[in-house]
N, C-alpha and C positions, 0 to 999 in steps of 0.2 A: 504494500500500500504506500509506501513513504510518505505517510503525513505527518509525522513529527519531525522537527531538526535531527533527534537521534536515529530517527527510522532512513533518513534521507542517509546516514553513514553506513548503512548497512547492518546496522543495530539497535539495539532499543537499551536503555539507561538500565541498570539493573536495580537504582533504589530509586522506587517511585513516592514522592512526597504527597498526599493527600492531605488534604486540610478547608476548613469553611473561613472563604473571603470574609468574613464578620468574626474577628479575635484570633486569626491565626495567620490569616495573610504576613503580617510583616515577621512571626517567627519562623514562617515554610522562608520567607524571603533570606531570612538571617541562616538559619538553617541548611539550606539549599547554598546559599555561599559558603558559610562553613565546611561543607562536607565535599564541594565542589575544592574548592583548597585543598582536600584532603585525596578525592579519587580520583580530580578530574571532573571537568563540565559532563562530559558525556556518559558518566555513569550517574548522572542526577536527572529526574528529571519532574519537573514542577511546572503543571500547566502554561499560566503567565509568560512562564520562559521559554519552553521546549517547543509550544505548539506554531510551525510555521507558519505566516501569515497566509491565508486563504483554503488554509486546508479547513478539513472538516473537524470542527470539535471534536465529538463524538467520536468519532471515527479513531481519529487521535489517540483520545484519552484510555479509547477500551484497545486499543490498539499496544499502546504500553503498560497498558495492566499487566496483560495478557501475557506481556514477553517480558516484565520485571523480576526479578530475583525476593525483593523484598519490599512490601511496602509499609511506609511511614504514618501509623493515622496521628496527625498532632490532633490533640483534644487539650480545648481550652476549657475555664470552668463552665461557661453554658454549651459544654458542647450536647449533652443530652438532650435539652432543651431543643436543640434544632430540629430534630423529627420529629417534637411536639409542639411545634409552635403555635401553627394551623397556618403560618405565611405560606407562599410560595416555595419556600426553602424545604418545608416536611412534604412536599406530595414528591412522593418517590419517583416519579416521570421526570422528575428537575434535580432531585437531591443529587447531587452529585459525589456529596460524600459518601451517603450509603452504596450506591450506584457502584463504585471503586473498590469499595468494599468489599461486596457481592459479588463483583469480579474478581478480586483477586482471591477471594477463599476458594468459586467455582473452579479457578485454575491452579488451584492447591498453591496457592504461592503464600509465604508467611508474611505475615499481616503484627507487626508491632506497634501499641500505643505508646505514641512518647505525652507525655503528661506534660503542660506547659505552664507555668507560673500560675499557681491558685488553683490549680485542677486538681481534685480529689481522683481518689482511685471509682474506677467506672461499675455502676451498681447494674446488673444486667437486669432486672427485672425492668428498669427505665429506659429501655431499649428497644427499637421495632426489633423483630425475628429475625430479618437479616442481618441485622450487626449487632445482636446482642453478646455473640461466640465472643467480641471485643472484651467482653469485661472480662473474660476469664485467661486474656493471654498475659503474659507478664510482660510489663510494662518496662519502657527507661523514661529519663525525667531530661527536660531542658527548659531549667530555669534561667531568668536573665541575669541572676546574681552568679551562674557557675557557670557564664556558655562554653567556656576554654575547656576546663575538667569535664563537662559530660559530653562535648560534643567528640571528644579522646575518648571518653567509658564508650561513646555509642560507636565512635569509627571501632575499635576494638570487638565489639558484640556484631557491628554487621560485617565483618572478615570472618568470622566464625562462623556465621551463619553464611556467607558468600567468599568463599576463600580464594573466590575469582578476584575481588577486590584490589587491587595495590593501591598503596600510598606513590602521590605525584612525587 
């Protein structure tokens, strides 16, 4: 298909960032630079950035689900809240958080919450069906008081889990 920038290289990013534009945009952003520092741009890949102008969202997004190694769920403290809002953002035809989700569990790919300043650990019972498996995966943290120290715990943890990974 090549509609991502990574997909245009002949490959697809192996850690995919998820996250809701409303309280986690500017840490997928900080994040995504981070870790991009650490792998390389092109093992990152984060909507905003990766999706080449005029290709198809969609297409895109479910495109590098599909072919990631691991994906990122950042949850901020209302992230539960978002599949129950009643806005736009909880009818599942839009949600794009769960959406990502759902893809990447369906392509067996591991699926990690990172907890992002103020975020409690995630209660599954406050969860639609398709992302409720969330609460029960083990978690890493990226607070803005430690981004240097955990964003090191968390390159460390996803080499383990993707031993494809090098450090730039």
């Amino acid at each position: 298909m090549g509609t991502a920038l990574s997909a245009k290289r002949g490959e697809v990013a192996r850690i995919f960032i998820n996250y809701r534009k409303k309280g986690g945009a500017y840490a997928a952003a900080l994040l995504d630079e981070l870790l991009s520092g650490r792998f390389g741009e092109r093992e990152i890949f984060r909507a905003a950035k990766s999706i080449a102008p005029g290709a198809d969202y969609s297409e895109s997004i479910l495109e590098c689900v599909a072919g990631c190694d691991v994906l990122l769920a950042l949850v901020d403290a209302d992230w539960s809240e978002g599949f129950n809002s009643g806005s736009s953002d909880s009818n599942p035809k839009v949600n794009w958080v769960s959406r990502e989700i759902e893809e990447a569990f369906k392509h067996g790919k591991v699926v990690v919450p990172v907890l992002l300043s103020g975020a409690d650990r995630l209660d599954e019972v406050a969860l639609p069906e398709g992302v409720a498996r969330v609460a029960r995966l083990q978690y890493l943290r990226f607070d803005y008081r430690n981004i240097h120290q955990d964003v090191s715990f968390m390159s460390e943890q996803l080499v383990k889990i993707c031993p494809e990974l090098k450090s730039v």
